[in-house]
C-alpha positions as CSV (number, residue, x, y, z in Angstrom):
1,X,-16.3,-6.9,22.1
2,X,-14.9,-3.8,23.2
3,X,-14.8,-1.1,20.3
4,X,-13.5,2.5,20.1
5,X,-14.0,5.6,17.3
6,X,-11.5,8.3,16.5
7,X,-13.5,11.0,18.0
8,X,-14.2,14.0,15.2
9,X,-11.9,16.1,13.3
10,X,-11.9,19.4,12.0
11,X,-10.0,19.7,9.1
12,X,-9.9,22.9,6.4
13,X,-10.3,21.6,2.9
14,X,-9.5,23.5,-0.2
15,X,-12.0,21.6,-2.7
16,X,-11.3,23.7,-6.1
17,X,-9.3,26.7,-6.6
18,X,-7.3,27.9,-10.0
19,X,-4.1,29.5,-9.9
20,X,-3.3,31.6,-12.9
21,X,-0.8,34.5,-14.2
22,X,0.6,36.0,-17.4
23,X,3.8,33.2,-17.2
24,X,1.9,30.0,-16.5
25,X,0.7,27.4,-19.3
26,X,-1.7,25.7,-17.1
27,X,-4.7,26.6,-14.8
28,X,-4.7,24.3,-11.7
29,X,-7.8,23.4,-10.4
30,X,-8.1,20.9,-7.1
31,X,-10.4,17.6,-7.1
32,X,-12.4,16.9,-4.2
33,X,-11.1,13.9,-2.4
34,X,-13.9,11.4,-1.0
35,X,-15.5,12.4,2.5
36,X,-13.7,10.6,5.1
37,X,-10.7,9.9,3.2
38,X,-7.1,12.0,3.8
39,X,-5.6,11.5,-0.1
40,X,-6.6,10.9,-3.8
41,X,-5.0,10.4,-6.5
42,X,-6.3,10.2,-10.2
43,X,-5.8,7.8,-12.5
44,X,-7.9,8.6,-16.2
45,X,-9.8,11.0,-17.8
46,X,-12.1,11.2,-20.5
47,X,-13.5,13.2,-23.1
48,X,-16.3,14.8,-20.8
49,X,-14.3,15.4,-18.0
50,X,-15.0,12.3,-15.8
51,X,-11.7,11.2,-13.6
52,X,-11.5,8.1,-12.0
53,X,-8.9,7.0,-9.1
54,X,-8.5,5.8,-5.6
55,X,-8.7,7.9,-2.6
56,X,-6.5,6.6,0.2
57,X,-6.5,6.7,3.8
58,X,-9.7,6.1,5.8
59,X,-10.3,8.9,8.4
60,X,-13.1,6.6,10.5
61,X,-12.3,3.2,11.0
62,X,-14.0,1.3,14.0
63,X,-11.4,-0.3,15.7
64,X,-11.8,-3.5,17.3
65,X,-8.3,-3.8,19.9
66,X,-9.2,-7.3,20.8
67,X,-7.8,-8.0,17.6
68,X,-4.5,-5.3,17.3
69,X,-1.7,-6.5,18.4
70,X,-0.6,-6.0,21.9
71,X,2.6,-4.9,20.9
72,X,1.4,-2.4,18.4
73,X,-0.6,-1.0,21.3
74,X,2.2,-0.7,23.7
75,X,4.4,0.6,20.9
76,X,1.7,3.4,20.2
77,X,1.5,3.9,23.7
78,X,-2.4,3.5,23.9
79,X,-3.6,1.1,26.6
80,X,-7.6,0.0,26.1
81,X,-8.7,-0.3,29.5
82,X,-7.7,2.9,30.7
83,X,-7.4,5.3,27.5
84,X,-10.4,6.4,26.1
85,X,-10.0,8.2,23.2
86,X,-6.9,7.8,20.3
87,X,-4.8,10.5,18.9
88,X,-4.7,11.2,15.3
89,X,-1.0,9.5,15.7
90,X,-2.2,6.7,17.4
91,X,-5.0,6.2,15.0
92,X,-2.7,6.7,11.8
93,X,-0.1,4.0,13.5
94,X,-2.9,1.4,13.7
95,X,-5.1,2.1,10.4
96,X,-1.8,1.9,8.5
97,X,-0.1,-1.8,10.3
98,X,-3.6,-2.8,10.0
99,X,-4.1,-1.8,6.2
100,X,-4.4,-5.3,4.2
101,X,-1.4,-4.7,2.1
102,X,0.9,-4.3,5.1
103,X,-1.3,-6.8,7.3
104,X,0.6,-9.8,7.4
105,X,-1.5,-11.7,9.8
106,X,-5.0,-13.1,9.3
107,X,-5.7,-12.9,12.8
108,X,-5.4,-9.1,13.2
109,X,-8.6,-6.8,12.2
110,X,-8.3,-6.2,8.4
111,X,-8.2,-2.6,6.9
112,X,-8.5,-1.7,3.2
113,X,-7.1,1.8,2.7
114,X,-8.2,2.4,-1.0
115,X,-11.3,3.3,-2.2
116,X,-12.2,3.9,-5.8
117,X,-13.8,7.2,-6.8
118,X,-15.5,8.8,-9.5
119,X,-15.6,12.5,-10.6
120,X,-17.8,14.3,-12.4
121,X,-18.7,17.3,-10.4
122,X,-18.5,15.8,-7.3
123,X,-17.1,12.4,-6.4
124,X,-18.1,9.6,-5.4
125,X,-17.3,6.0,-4.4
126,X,-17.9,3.2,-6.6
127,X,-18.2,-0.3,-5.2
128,X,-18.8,-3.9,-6.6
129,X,-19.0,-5.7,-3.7
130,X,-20.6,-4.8,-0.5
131,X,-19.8,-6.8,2.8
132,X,-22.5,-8.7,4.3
133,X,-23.6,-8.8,7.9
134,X,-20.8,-11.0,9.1
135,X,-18.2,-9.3,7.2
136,X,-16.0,-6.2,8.2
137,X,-17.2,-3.5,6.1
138,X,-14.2,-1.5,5.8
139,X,-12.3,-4.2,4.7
140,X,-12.3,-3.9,1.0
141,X,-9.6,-2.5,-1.1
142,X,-10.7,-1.0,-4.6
143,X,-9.3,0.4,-7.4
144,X,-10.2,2.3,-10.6
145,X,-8.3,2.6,-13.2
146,X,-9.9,3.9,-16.5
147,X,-12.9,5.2,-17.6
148,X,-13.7,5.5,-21.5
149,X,-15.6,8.0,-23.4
150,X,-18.9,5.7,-23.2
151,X,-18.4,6.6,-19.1
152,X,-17.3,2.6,-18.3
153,X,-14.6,2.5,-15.9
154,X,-12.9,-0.4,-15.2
155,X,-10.9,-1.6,-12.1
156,X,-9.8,-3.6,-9.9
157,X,-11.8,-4.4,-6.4
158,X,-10.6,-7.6,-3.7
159,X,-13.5,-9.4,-1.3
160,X,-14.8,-8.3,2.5
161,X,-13.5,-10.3,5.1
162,X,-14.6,-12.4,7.8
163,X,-13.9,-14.1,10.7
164,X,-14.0,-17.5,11.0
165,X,-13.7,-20.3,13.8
166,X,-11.5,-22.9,13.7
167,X,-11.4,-25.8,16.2
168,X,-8.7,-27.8,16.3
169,X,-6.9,-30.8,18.9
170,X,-3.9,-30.1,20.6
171,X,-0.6,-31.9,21.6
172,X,-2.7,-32.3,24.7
173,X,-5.6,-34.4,22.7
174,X,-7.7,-30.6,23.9
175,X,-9.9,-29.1,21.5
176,X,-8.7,-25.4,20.8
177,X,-10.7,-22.4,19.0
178,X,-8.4,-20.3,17.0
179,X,-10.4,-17.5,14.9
180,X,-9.1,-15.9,11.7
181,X,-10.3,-13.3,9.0
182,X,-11.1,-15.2,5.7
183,X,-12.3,-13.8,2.2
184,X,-14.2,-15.3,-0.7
185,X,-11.2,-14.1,-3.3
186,X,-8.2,-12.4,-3.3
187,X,-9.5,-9.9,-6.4
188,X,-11.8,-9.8,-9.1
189,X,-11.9,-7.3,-12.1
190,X,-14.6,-4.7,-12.0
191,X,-16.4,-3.4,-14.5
192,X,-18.7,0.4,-13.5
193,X,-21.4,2.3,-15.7
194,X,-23.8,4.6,-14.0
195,X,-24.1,3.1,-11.0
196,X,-23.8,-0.3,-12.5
197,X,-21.1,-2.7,-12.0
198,X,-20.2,-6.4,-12.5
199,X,-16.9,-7.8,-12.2
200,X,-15.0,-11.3,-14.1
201,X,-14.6,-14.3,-12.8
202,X,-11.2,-16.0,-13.1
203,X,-10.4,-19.6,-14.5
204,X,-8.4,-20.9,-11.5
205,X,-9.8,-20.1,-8.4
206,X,-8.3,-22.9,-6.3
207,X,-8.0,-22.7,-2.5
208,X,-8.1,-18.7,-2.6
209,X,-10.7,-17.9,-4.8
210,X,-8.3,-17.0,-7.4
211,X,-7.3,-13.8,-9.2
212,X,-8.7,-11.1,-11.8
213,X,-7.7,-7.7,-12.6
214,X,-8.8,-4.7,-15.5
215,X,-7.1,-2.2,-16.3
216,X,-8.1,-0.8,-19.1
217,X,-11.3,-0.7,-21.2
218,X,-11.3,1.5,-24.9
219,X,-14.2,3.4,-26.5
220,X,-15.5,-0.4,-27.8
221,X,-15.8,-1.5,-24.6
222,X,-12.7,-4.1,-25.5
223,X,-11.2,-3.9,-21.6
224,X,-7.7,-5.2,-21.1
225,X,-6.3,-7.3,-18.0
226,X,-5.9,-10.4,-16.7
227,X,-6.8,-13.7,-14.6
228,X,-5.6,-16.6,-13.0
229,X,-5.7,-19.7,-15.1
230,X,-4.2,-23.1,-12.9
231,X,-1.4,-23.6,-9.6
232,X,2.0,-23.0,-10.6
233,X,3.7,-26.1,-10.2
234,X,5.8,-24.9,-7.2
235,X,2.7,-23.9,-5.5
236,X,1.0,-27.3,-5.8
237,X,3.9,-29.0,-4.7
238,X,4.5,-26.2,-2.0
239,X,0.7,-26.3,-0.9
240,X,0.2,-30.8,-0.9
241,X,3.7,-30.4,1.5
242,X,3.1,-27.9,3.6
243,X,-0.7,-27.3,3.8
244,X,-2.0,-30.8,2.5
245,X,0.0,-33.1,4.8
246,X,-1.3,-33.9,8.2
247,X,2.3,-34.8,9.5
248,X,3.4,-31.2,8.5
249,X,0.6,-29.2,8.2
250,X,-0.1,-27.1,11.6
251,X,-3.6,-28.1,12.7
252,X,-4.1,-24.6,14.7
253,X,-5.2,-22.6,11.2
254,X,-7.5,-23.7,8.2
255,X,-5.9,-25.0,5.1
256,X,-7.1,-21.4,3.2
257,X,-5.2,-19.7,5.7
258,X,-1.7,-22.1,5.3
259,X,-2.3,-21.4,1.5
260,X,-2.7,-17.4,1.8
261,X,0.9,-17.3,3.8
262,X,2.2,-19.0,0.8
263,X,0.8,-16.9,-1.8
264,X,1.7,-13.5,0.7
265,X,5.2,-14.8,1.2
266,X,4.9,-14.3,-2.9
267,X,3.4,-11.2,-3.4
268,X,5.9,-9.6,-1.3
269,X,9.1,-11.3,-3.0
270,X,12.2,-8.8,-3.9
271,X,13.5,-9.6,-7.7
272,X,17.1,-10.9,-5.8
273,X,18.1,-11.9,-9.6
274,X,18.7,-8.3,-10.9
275,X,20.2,-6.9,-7.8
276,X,23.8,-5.9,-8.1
277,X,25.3,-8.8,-6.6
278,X,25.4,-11.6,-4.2
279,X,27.7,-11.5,-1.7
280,X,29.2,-15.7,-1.6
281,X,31.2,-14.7,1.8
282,X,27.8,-14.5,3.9
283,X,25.5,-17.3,3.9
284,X,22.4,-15.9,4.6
285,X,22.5,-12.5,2.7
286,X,20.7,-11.7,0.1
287,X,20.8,-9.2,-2.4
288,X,17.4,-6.8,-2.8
289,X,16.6,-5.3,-5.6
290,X,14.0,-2.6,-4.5
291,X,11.7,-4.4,-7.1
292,X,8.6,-6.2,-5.9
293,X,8.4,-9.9,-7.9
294,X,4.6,-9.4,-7.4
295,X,4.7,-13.7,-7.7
296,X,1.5,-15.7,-6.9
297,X,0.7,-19.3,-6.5
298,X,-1.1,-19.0,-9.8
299,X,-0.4,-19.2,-12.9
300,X,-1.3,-15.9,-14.7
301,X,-2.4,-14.5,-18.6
302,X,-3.5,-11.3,-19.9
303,X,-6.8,-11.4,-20.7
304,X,-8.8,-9.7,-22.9
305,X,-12.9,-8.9,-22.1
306,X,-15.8,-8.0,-24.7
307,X,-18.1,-6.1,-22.7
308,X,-21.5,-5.4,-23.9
309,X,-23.6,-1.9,-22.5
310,X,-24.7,-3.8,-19.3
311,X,-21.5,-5.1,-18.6
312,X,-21.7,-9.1,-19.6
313,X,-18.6,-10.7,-21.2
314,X,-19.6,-11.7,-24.6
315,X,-16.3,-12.6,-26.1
316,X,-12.5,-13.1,-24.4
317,X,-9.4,-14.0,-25.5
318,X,-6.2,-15.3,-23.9
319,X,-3.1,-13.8,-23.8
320,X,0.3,-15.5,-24.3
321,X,4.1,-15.1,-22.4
322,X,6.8,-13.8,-24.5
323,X,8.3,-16.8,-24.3
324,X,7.9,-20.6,-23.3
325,X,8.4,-21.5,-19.3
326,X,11.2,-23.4,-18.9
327,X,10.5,-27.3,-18.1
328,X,13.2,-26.5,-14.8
329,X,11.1,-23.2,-13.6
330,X,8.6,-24.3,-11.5
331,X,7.5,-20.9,-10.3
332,X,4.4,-19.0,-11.8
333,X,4.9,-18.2,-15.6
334,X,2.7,-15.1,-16.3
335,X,1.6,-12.1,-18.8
336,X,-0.4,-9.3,-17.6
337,X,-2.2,-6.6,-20.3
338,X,-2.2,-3.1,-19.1
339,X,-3.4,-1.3,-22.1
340,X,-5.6,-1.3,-25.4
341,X,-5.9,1.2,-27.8
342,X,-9.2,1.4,-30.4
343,X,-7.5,-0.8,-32.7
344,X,-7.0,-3.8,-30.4
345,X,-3.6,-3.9,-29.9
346,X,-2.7,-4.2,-25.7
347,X,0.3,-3.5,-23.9
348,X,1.9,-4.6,-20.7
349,X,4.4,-7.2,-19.2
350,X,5.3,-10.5,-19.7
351,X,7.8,-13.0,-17.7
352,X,10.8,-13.9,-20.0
353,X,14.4,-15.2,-19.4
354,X,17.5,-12.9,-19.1
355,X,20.8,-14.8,-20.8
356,X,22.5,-14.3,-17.0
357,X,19.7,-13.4,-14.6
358,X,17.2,-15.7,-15.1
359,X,13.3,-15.1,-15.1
360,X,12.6,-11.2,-15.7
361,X,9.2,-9.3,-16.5
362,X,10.0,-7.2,-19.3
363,X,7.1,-4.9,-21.6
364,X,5.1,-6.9,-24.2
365,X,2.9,-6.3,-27.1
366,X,0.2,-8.2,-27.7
367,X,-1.1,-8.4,-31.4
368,X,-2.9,-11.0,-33.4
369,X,-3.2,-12.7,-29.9
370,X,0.9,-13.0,-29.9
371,X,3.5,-11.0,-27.2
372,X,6.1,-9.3,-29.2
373,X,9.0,-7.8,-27.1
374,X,9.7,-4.1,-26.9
375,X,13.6,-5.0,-26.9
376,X,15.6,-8.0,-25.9
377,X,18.9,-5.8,-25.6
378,X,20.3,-7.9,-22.5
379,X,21.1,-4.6,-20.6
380,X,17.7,-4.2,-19.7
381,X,16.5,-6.3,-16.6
382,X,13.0,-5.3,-15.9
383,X,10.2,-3.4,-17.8
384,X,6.7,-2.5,-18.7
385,X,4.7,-1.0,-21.2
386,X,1.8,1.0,-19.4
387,X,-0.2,3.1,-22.5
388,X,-0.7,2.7,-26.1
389,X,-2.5,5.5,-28.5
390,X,-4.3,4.9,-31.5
391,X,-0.9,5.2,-33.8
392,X,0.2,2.3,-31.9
393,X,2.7,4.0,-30.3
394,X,3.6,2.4,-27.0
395,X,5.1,3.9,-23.8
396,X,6.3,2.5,-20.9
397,X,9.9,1.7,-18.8
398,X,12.5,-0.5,-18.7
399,X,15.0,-0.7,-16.1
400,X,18.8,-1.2,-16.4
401,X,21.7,-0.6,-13.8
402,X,24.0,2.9,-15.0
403,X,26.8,2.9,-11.7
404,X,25.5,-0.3,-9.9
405,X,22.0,1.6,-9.2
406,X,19.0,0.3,-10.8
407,X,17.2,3.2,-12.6
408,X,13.8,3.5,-14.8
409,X,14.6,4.8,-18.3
410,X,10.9,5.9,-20.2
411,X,10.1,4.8,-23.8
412,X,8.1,5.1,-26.3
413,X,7.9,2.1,-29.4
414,X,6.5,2.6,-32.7
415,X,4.6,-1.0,-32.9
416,X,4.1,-0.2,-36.7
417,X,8.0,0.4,-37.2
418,X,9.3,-1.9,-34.5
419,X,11.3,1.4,-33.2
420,X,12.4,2.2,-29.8
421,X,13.2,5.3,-28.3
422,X,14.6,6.0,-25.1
423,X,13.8,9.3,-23.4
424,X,16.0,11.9,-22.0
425,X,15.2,13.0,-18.6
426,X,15.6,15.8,-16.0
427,X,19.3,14.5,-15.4
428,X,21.5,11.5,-16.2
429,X,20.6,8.5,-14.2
430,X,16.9,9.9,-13.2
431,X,14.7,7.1,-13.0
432,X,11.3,7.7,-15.2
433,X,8.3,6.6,-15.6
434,X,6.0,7.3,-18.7
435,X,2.4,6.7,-17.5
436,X,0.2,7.8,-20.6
437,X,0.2,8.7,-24.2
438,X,-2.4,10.6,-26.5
439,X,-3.0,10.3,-29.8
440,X,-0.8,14.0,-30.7
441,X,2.1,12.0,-29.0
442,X,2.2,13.8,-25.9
443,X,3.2,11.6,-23.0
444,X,3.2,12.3,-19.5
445,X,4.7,10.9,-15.8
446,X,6.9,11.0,-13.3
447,X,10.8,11.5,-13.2
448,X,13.2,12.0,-10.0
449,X,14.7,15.8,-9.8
450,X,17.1,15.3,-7.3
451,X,20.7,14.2,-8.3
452,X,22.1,12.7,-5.2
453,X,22.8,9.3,-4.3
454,X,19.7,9.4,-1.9
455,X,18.0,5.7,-2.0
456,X,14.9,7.8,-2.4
457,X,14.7,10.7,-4.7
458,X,11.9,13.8,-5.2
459,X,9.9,13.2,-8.0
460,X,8.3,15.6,-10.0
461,X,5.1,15.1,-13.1
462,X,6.5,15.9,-16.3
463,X,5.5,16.4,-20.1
464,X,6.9,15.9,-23.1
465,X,5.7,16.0,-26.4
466,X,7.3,13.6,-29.0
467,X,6.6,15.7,-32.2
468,X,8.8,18.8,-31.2
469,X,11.9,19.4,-33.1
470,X,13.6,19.1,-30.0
471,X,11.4,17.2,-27.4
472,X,12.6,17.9,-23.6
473,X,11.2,16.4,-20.4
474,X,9.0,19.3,-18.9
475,X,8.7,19.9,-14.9
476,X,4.7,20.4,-14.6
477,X,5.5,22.7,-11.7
478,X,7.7,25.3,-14.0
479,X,4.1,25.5,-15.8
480,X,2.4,27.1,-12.7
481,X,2.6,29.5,-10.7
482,X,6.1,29.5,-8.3
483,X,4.0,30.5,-5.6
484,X,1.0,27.8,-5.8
485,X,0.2,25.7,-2.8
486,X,0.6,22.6,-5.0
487,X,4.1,20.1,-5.6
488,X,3.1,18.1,-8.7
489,X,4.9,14.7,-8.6
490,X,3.3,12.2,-10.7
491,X,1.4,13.2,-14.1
492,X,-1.1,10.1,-14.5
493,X,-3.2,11.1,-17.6
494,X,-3.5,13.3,-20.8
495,X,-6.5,14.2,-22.9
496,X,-6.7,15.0,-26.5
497,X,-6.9,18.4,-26.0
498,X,-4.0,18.7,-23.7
499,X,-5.8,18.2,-20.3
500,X,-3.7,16.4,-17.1
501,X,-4.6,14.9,-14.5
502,X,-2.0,14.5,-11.6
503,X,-1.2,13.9,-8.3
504,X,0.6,16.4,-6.2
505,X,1.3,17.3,-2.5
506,X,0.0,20.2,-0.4
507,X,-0.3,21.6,3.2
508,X,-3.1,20.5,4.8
509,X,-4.3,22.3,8.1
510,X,-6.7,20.7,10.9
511,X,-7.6,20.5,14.5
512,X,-5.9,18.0,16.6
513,X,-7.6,16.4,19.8
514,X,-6.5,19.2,21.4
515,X,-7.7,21.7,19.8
516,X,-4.9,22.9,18.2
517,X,-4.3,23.8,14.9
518,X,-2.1,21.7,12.4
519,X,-0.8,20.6,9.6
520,X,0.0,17.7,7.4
521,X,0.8,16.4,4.1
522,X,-1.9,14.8,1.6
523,X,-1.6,13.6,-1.9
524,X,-4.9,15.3,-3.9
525,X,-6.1,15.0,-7.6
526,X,-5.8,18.3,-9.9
527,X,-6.3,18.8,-13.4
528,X,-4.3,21.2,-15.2
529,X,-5.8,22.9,-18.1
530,X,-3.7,24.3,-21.0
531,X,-3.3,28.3,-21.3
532,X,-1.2,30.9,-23.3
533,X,2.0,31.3,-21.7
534,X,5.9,30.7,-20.9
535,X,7.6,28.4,-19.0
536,X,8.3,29.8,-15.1
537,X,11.7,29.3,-13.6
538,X,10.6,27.4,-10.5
539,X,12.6,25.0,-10.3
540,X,16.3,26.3,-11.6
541,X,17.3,27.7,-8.3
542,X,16.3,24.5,-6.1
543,X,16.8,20.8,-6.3
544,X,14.7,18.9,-5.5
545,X,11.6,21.4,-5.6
546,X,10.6,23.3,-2.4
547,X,6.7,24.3,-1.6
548,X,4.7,24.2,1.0
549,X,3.1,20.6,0.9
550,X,6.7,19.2,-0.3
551,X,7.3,17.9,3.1
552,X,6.9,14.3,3.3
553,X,7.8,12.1,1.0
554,X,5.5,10.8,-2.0
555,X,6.7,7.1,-1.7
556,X,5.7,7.4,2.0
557,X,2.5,8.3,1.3
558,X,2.2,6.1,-1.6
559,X,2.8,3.7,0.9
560,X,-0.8,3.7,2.5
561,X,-1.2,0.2,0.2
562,X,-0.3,-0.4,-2.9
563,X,-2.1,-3.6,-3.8
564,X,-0.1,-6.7,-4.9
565,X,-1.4,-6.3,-8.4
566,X,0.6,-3.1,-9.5
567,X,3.1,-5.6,-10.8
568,X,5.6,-3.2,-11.8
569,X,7.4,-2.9,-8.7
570,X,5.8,0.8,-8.9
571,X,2.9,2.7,-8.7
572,X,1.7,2.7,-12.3
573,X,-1.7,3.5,-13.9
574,X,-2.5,2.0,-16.9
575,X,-5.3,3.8,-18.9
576,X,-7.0,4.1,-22.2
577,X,-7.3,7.7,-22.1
578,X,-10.3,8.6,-23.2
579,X,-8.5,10.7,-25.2
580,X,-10.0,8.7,-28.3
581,X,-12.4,11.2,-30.7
């Protein structure tokens, strides 16, 4: 087997600087991102400072081009047999078609591109699963998601993969070897502590080893999430017709692997039903939303974990749908907790029915082991509530359709008072996101800043504080310096005290093969830490926000693998904070 390395870089890393002056409200500082991996980006905080997240982007893959595809090679313009080293280009076209989450073959080398991290002076990767001899090592993808002030983090990890041979008879009555990459599971939950870990096992873990996910874990160790728990019944039907039957079935791939293009094909579904419209003139168009369905071929609840100190389940509970499935909707019926606060209430998503659209995923509260809707205002068409403090206030998004565009709109709902409140933000029509809450009522995220009718908008991190007399959005990068290095465009967590954690753009240099000197853009963690100041002007004489490191798009780099989990249709965290005293 004929193997090749990216050959060495040199690349100029800034790993913690603070920006300060009379105007600014924050100091910046930078978080080192993971040896061998290009971006990072945070996800929680807690009380002592600890950030967990998922750096992106391996920088030293093996590559094994017996198993690229050819025309990814020729496309690339890098020919085995005669070229012997890759270009960065080269290396970054390959890693990324590769990556699992954009991989839709299993007979192609498999890439995970996200690794979890933890901070706490330096950082470090945290791993429940290791790959075995026979397994491809960097094939894992792994997620954390929060961390609580015990220092448990909680997250999400999927399994190694393998490749297999099948033998199989032909048309011809030959025997055939066709080989293909296989994996125990599709994901499990993962549960860290000091170098520690464990992870849950679902219920239903049919043909693919089934499904499990946390995503939050407060300061009782009460961790929030969910599993797989039977087939929908589309998918048994799909999989006994398609897979099952010999007269159908293709005999050149292992049932596992008919099953997994089923429950990819899923995954990867658009929400068609809350797209503006269908064309009826053209047969075979279909409307897009822009929103991933996220479906599987399971059957899927929120789930609720009792942890004890060395990470065993003693105690979980199920969590319901907002509603019944339908006895003519055969497709999976789900709920998914995001959330918990110290008083055990958990927030997230649920599927539900739309009076014109059909089956939509809209937030949920789950309480007393019951899902309560945030709304069921018929306007809305797609939602989720991400965070939840210890005054039970909840925050989250739901999405509706202002000029035939569908657009995020944050909230916040008093769970006590069964009141919703929509948020203003930078400009009418700005889709936002609210990605965290503390107990003061400050919330923070990510709003679009520019106004056009581009089908993808700059973002920019925000705060916003509900207890002012007038609350107002806040662009995180009128709070620094005009001059930093850094674009903040997604604000992922906020600390009792007023500490964020967010993900922003910047320049990055290097040394190409040539041995000239570059640049590119990388996503990195900072932490912005509250001073006495004013507001800077930044941002009032450009739209969207210029600075160096503003180049490339954050959806593009985003774009390294989201994993199928992040149900939402975007990138959203869902943390306890750590905020808790």
């Amino acid at each position: 087997m004929k193997s090749f390395t990216l050959k060495s870089l040199t690349v100029a890393i800034v790993s913690t600087v603070s920006f300060a002056s009379a105007a600014d409200t924050y100091n910046i500082e930078t978080i080192e991102t993971l040896n061998n991996y290009r971006s990072s980006i945070p996800q929680s905080i807690n009380a002592s400072g600890q950030i967990v997240g998922v750096a992106r982007f391996p920088e030293n893959v093996e590559i094994d081009f017996s198993k690229v595809p050819s025309r990814l090679l020729a496309q690339i313009g890098f020919d085995p047999e005669e070229d012997e080293e890759l270009t960065i280009a080269q290396y970054q076209a390959i890693v990324e078609n590769l990556g699992n989450y954009a991989n839709s073959s299993l007979q192609t080398q498999r890439i995970g591109l996200n690794q979890a991290f933890i901070y706490n002076g330096t950082s470090s990767e945290v791993n429940a699963v290791s790959a075995t001899a026979d397994q491809l090592a960097n094939s894992v993808d792994s997620f954390l998601y929060s961390i609580n002030n015990a220092n448990t983090a909680v997250g999400v990890t999927s399994a190694p993969f393998e490749l297999i041979e099948h033998q199989y008879t032909n048309a011809d009555d030959e025997t055939e070897t066709a080989e293909y990459f296989v994996s125990d599971f599709l994901s499990r939950g993962m549960w860290y502590n000091n170098g520690e870990s464990s992870v849950v096992e679902p219920q239903a873990q049919d043909y693919l080893g089934g499904e499990s996910a946390i995503f939050d874990i407060n300061d009782s160790g009460l961790a929030a999430g969910y599993e797989s728990i039977g087939l929908s019944p589309a998918a048994t039907t799909r999989i006994e017709e398609s897979c099952e039957d010999p007269e159908v079935a293709s005999a050149s791939q292992p049932l596992e692997v008919c099953v997994w293009g089923i429950w990819r094909g899923l995954q990867n579904a658009d929400a068609s039903n809350i797209a503006a419209f269908n064309n009826s003139r053209y047969r075979y168009s279909r409307p897009r939303s822009g929103y991933n369905a996220g479906r599987s071929i399971y059957d899927i609840r929120g789930k609720l974990w009792q942890f004890d100190a060395s990470g065993e389940v003693i105690d979980a509970v199920e969590l319901p749908t907002l509603v019944e499935r339908r006895s003519d909707d055969e497709n999976d019926f789900s709920s998914y907790a995001y959330a918990i606060n110290n008083n055990g209430i958990a927030v997230g998503q649920s599927w539900t029915y739309h009076p014109e659209r059909n089956a939509i995923r809209m937030p949920a509260i789950f309480q007393n082991e019951e899902a309560l809707p945030v709304t069921e205002d018929p306007i809305y068409l797609w939602g989720a509530a991400t965070d939840i403090n210890d005054s039970n206030v909840a925050v989250g998004h739901l999405t509706k359709r202002p000029a035939g565009k569908l657009r995020s709109y944050g909230f916040y709902y008093d769970v006590d008072e069964g009141e919703l409140t929509i948020l203003d933000s930078f400009f009418n029509g700005a889709s936002t996101i609210v990605r965290s809450i503390n107990d003061n009522g400050e919330m923070v995220g990510t709003a679009e800043v520019d106004p056009t009718l581009s089908q993808v908008r700059a973002r920019a991190g925000f705060y916003y504080d509900m207890s002012d007399e007038a609350p107002q959005i806040i662009n995180l990068n009128n709070t620094i310096s005009c001059d930093s290095e850094y674009n903040i465009v997604d604000a992922n967590d906020i600390t009792e005290n007023g500490e964020i954690i967010a993900t922003a753009l910047k320049t990055e240099p290097y040394t190409d093969e040539d041995g000239e000197e570059q640049t590119r853009e990388i996503l990195v963690n900072v932490k912005l830490d509250p001073i006495e100041g004013e507001l800077n002007n930044c941002t009032d004489n450009e739209e969207p926000l210029e600075r160096q490191g503003a180049a490339v798009g954050f959806g593009s780099l985003l774009g390294f693998g989201t994993l199928g989990l992040l149900i939402t249709g975007i990138r959203r965290r869902t943390s306890l904070k750590t905020k808790k005293s």
